[in-house]
C-alpha positions as CSV (number, residue, x, y, z in Angstrom):
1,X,6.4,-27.2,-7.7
2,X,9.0,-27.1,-5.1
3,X,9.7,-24.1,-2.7
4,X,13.6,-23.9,-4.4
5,X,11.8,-23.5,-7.8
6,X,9.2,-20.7,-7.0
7,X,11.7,-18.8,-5.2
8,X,13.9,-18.9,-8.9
9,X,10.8,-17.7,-10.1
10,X,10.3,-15.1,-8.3
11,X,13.8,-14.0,-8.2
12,X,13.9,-14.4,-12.1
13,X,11.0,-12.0,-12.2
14,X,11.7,-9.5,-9.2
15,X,15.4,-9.2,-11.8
16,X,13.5,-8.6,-14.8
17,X,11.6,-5.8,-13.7
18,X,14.1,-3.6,-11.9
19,X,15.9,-4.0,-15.2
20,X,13.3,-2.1,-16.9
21,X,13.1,0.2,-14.4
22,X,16.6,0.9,-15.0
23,X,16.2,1.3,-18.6
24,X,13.2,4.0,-18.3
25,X,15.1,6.6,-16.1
26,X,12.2,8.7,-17.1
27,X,10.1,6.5,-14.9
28,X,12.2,7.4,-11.6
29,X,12.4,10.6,-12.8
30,X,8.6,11.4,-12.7
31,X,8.6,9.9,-9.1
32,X,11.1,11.9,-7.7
33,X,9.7,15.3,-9.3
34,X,5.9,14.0,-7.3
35,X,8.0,12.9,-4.4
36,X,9.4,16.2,-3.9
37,X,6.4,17.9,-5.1
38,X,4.1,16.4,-2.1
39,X,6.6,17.3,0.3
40,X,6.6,20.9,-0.7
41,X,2.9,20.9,-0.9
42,X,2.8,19.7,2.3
43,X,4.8,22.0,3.8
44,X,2.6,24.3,2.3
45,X,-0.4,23.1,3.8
46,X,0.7,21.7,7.0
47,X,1.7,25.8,7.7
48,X,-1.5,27.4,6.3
49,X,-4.2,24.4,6.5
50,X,-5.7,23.9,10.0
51,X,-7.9,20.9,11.6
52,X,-10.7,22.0,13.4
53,X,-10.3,21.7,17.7
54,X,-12.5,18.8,17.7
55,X,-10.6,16.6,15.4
56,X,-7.3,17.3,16.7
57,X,-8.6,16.7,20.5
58,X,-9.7,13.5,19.0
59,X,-6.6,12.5,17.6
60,X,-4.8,13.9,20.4
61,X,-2.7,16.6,18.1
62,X,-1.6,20.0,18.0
63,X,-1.8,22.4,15.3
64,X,2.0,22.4,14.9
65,X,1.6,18.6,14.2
66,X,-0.4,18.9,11.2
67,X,2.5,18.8,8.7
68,X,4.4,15.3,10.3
69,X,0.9,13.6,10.3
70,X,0.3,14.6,6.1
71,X,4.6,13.4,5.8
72,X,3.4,10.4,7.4
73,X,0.5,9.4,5.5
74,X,2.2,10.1,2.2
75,X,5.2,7.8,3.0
76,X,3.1,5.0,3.5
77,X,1.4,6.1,0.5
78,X,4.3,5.6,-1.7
79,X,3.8,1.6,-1.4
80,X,0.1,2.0,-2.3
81,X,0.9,1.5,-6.2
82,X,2.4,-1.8,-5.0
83,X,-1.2,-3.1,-4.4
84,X,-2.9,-1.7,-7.6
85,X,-0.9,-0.5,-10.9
86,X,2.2,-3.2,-10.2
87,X,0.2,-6.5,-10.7
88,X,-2.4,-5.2,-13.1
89,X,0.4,-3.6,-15.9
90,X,1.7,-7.0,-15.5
91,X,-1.3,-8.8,-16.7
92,X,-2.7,-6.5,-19.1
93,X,0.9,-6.1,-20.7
94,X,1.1,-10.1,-21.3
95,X,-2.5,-10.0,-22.2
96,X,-1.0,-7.0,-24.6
97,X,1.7,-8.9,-26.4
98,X,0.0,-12.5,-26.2
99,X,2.3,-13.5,-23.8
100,X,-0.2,-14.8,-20.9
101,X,-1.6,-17.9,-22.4
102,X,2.4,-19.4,-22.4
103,X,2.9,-18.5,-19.0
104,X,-0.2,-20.4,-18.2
105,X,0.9,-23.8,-20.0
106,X,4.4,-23.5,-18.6
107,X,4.9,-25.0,-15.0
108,X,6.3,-22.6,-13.6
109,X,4.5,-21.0,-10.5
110,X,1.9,-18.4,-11.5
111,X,1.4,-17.1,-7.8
112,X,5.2,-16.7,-7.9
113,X,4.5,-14.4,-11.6
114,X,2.2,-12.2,-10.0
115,X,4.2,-11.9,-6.6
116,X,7.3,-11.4,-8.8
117,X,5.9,-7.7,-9.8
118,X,4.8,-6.8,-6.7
119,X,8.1,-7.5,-4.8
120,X,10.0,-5.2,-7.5
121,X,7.9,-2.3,-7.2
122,X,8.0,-3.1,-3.4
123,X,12.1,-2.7,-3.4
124,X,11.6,0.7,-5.9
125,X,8.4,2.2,-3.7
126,X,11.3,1.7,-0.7
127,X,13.9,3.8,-2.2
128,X,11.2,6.7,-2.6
129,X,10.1,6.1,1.3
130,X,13.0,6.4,3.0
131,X,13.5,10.0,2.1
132,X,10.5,11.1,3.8
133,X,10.6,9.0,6.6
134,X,13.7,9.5,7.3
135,X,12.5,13.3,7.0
136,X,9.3,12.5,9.6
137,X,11.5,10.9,12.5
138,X,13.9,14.2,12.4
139,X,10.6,16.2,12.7
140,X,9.5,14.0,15.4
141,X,12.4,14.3,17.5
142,X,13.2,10.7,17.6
143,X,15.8,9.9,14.4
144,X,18.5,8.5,17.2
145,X,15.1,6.3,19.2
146,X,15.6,2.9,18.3
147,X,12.6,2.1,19.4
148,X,10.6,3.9,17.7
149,X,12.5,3.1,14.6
150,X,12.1,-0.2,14.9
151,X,8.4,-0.6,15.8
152,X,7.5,2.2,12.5
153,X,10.1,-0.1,10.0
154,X,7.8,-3.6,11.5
155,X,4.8,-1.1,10.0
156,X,6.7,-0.2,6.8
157,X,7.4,-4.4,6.8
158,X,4.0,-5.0,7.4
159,X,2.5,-2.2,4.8
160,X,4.3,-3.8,2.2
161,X,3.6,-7.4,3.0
162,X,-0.3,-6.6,3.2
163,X,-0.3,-4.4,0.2
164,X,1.6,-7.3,-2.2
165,X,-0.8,-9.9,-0.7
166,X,-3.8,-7.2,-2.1
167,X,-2.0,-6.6,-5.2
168,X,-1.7,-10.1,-6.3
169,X,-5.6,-10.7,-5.3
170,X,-6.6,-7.4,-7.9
171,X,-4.0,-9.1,-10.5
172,X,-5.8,-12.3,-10.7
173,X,-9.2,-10.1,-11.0
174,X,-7.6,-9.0,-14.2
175,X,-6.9,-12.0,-15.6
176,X,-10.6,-12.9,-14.7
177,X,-12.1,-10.5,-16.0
178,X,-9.8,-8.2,-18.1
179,X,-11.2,-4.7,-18.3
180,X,-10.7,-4.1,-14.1
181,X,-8.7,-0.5,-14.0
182,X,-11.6,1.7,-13.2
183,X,-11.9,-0.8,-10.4
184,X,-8.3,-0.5,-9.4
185,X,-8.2,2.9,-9.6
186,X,-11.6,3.6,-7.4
187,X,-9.0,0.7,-4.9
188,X,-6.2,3.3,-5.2
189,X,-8.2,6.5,-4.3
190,X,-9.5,4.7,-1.6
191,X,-6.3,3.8,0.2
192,X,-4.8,7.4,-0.5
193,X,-7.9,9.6,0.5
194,X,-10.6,7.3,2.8
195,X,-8.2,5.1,4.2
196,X,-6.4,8.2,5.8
197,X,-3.2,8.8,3.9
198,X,-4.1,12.7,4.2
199,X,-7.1,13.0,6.1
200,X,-7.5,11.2,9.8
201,X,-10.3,9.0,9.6
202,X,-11.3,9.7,13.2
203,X,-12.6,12.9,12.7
204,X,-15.2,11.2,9.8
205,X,-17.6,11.1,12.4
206,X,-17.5,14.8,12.5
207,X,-18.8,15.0,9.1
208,X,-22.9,14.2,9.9
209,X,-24.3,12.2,12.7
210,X,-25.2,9.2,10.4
211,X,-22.6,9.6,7.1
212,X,-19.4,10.4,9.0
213,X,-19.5,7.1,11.4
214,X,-20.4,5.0,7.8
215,X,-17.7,6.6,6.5
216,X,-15.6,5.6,9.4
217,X,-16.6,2.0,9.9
218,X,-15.7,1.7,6.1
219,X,-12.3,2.8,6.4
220,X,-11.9,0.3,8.9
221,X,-12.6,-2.2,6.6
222,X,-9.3,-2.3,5.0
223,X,-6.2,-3.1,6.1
224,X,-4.7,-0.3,4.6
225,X,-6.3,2.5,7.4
226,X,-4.5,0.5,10.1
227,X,-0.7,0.7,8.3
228,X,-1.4,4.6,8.5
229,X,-2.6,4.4,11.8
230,X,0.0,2.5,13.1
231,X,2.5,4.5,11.8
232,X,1.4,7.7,13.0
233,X,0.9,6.5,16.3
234,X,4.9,5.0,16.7
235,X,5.9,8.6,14.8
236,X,3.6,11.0,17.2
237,X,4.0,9.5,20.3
238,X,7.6,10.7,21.1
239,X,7.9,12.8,24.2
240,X,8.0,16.5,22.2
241,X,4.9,15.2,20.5
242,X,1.3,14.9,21.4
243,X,-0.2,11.5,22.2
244,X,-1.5,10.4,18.8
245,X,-5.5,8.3,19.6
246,X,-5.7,5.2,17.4
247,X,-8.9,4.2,16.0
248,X,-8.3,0.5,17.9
249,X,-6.1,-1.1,20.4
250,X,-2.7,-1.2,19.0
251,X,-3.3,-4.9,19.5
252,X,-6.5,-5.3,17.6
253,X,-4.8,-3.3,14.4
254,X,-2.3,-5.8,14.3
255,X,-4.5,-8.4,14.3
256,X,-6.6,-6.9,11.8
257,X,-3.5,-6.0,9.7
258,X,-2.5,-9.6,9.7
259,X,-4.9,-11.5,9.1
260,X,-6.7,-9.0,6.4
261,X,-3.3,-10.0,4.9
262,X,-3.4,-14.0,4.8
263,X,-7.0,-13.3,4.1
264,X,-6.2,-11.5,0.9
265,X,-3.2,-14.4,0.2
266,X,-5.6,-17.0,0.6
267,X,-8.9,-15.2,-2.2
268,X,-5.8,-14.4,-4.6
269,X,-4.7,-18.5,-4.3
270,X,-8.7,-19.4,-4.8
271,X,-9.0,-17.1,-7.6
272,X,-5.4,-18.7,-9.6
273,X,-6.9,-21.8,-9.3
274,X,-10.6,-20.9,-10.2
275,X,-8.7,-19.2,-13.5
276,X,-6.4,-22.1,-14.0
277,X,-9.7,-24.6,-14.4
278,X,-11.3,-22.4,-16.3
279,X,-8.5,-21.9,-18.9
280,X,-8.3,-26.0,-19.1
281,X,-11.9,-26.1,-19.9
282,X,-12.4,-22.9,-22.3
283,X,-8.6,-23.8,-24.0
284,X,-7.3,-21.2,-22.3
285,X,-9.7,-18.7,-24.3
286,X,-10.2,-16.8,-20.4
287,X,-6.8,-15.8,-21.3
């Protein structure tokens, strides 16, 4: 299929949903009520809750810094639903209504179907971030440094981009094998709790001598620790800030970051067509 025809359909589908979304103002709603309710929590914490000295000289903080480095976290953690629940409703509401098998046989691009969803609740997860990053640079000092704007919107970019290419990899496992939200889910607690939306993953090591550098080493395993870690380190390395310690070189993330992303593009391309050739020879029953 041509490039002009997969971009209609991904434009026709990236339409679709933010309809819906507009027609379920409950559904914005409900975000905005936990948007506001992690910031207040937050600021809650990040006043009473304390990291011990050794973490913080790890990560090169002060006390006072505690509350921008949970604001941080969480508004990267507002595209982390663009990696797990977008793609999977998708294919367990066609499976649902019966719709799936027809979107198989038709030839429009399936890749474009799943990236369709993603890119939706990408553009929806962005009107929830801005709020609080907006809200982090003004507490960082540097809301009028366009540097520092620029390099932390390449890591919102890039957060996005590697969380869609994710997302469409776990929406093909559902196709595969259907019953894969406990799986998703154990995905989506990962990226908000190990991969260090709330918690720095440095200080793991502090935990025990042998569980806390596992722990650690994990974390590193997904792409998603480094768009935190990135982001904190553009955010917290203003001049009334301390000097935020990465887990790598800031060149090494971005490696990491981008090629854990094509890497994630690539399995989610080998699974459509290892589903595709299974539907021809089971009559699409898979489906």
């Amino acid at each position: 299929m041509s490039i002009h025809h997969t971009v209609r359909v991904i434009f026709k589908g990236v339409w679709r949903d933010l309809i819906n979304y507009k027609r379920y103002k409950a559904f914005f709603l409900g975000w905005l009520i936990e948007l506001f309710s992690i910031s207040l929590g937050f600021l809650v914490i990040g006043g009473a809750y304390y990291f011990s000295p050794e973490i913080l000289t790890i990560l090169g903080l002060k006390q006072t810094d505690i509350f921008l480095f949970l604001m941080t976290g969480s508004a990267v953690a507002t595209f982390s639903g663009i990696a797990t629940w977008g793609p999977l409703f998708r294919v367990e509401e066609d499976i649902h209504f019966g719709t799936l098998e027809a979107i198989f046989v038709t030839p429009a691009t399936r890749l474009g179907y799943l990236l369709s969803t993603t890119i939706s609740r990408a553009l929806v997860s962005s009107i929830f971030f801005l709020p609080m990053y907006i809200l982090s640079l003004y507490l960082a000092g540097v809301l009028t440094n366009p540097t520092v704007i620029g390099f932390t919107l390449l890591i919102a970019l890039c957060t996005i981009i590697s969380l869609i290419s994710t997302g469409v990899f776990f929406g093909m496992l559902g196709i595969l094998f259907r019953q894969t939200r406990l799986l998703v889910t154990v995905i989506h607690q990962l990226i908000q709790f190990l991969c260090g939306a709330y918690i720095p993953v440095q200080g793991y090591i502090l935990i025990h001598p042998i569980i806390g550098p596992m722990l650690k080493y994990i974390a590193m395993i997904f792409p998603f620790t480094y768009n935190f870690d990135l982001m904190r380190y553009y955010m917290l390395n203003s001049e009334i800030m301390g000097g935020y310690v990465t887990l790598l070189p800031i060149w090494a993330e971005f490696v990491i970051l981008f090629s854990s992303t094509v890497l994630f593009l690539i399995l989610a391309r080998i699974l459509l067509v290892f589903v595709e050739k299974k539907a021809k020879q089971q009559s699409l029953a898979i489906l």
